[in-house]
C-alpha positions as CSV (number, residue, x, y, z in Angstrom):
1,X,-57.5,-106.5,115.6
2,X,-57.9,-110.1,115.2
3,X,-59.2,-110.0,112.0
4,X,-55.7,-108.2,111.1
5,X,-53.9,-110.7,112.2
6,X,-55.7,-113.6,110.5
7,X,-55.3,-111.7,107.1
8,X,-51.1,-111.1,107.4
9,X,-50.8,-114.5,108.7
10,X,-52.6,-115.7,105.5
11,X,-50.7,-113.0,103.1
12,X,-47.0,-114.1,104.7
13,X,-47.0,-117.5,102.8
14,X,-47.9,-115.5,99.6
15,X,-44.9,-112.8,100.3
16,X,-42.6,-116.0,100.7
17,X,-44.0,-117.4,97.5
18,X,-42.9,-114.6,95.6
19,X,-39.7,-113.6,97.2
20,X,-38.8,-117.3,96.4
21,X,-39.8,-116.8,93.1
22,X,-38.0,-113.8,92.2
23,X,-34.9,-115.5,94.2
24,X,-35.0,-118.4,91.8
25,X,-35.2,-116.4,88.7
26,X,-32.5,-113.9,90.1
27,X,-30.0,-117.2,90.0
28,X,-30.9,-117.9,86.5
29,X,-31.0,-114.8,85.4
30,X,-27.5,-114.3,86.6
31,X,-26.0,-117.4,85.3
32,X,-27.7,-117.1,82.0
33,X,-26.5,-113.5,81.3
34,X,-22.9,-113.8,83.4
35,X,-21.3,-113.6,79.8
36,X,-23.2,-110.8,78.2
37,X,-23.8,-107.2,78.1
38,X,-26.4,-107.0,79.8
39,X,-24.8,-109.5,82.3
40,X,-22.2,-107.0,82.9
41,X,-24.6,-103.7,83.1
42,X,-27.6,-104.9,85.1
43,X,-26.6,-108.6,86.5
44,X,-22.9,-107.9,87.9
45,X,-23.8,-110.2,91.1
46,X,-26.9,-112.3,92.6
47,X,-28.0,-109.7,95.1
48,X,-28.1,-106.6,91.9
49,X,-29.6,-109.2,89.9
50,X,-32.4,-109.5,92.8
51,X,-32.8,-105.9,92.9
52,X,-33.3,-105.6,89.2
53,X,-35.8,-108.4,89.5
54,X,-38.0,-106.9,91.9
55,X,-37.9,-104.2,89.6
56,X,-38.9,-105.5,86.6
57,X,-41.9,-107.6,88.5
58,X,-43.3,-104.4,90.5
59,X,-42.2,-102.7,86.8
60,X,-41.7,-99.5,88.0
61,X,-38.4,-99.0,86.3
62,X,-38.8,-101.2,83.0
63,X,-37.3,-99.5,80.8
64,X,-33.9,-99.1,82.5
65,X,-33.7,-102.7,82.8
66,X,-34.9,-103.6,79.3
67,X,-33.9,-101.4,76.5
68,X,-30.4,-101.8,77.1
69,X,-31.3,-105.7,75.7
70,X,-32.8,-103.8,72.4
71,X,-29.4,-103.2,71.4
């Protein structure tokens, strides 16, 4: 059991790393398409634009997210 604990203790900075990451390119994301298209259909405000984010890291629903930018 301790051996558990050791190894989430050790993965939690790594899950903070990457839910900052994703936070940070969430804001950009949304400030750099605010006046687009795709702004308007995927990015409408910062906590969508999260959500979409996650998706396209974990891509399990690329192509919703991307082939709309195709166009």
């Amino acid at each position: 059991m301790k051996s558990v604990i050791y190894d989430l203790k050790d993965s939690f900075s790594t899950l903070i790393t990457i839910i900052v990451y994703i936070g940070f390119y969430s804001v950009i994301g949304f400030y750099l398409f605010r006046g687009t298209f795709q702004g308007y259909a995927n990015f409408p405000t910062v906590w969508n634009t999260y959500y979409q984010m996650t998706i396209l890291l974990t891509t399990s629903n690329f192509p919703d997210i991307m082939l709309p930018a195709y166009n």
